[in-house]
C-alpha positions as CSV (number, residue, x, y, z in Angstrom):
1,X,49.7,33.7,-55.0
2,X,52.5,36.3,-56.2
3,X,55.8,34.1,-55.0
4,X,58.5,37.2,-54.2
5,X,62.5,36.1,-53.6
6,X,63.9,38.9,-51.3
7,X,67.0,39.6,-49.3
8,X,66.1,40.4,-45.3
9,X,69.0,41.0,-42.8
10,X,71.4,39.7,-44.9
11,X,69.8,36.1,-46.0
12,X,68.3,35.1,-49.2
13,X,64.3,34.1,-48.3
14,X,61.0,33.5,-50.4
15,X,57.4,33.8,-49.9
16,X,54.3,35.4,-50.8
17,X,53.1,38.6,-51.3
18,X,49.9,40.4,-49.8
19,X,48.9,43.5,-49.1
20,X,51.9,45.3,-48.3
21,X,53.8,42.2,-46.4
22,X,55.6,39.3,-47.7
23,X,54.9,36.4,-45.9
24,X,58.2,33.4,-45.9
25,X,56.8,30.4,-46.9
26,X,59.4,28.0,-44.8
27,X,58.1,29.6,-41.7
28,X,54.2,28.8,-42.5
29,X,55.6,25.1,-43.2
30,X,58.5,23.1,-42.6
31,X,58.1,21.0,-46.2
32,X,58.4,24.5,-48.3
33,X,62.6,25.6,-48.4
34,X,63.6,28.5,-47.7
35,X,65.1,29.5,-51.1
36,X,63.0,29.5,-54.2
37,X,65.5,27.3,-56.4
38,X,64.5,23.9,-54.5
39,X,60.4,25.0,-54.5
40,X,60.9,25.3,-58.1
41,X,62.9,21.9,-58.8
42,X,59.7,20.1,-56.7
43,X,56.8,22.4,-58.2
44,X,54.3,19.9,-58.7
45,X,54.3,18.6,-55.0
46,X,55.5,21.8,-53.0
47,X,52.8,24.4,-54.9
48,X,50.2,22.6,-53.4
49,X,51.3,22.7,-50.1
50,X,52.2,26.6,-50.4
51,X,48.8,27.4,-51.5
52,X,47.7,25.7,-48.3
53,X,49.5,27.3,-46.2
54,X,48.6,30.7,-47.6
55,X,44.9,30.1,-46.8
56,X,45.5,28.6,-43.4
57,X,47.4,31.8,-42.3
58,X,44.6,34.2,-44.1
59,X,42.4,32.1,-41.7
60,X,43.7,33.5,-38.6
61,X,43.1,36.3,-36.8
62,X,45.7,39.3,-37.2
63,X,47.0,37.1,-39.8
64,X,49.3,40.7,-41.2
65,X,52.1,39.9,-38.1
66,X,53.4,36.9,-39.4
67,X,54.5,39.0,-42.6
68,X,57.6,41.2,-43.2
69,X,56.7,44.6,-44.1
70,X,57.6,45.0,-47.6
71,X,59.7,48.5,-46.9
72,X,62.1,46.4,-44.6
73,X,63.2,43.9,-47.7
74,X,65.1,43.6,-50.9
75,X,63.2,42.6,-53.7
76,X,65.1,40.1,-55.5
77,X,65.1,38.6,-59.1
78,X,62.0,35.9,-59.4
79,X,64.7,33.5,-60.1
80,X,68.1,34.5,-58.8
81,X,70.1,31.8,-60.4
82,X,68.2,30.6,-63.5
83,X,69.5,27.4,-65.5
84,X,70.4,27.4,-68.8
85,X,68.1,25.9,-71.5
């Protein structure tokens, strides 16, 4: 799973990456936020689910239209607001 944070019509959102879509991870479940800062804070419990819900959706038939084309985004930094060690 290649996690992706991106800027699309103006709001911050994070997801996966495949093929040539990225697919938000809040919409696939309600658990996973829609920012990558909490996902990381909660790693351990929230990957899991993630990784589920990426397999559910590559289960389904036309599973491509739940995505965001990749050309329609801003690519953001992995971590836009890293902590200090």
């Amino acid at each position: 799973m290649k996690l992706v944070s991106y800027l699309y019509q103006g709001r911050e959102g994070f997801g996966f990456i495949r093929g040539d879509f990225i697919f938000p991870l809040h919409g696939l479940d309600e658990r996973l936020p829609e920012i990558i800062d909490p996902f990381l804070l909660d790693l351990d419990a929230l990957l899991p689910v993630a990784r589920k819900a990426e397999k559910e959706l590559i289960g389904k038939i036309n599973w491509e239209h739940y995505g965001i084309a990749l050309n329609r985004v801003q690519l953001l930094a992995p971590v836009p607001r890293p902590g200090s060690l």
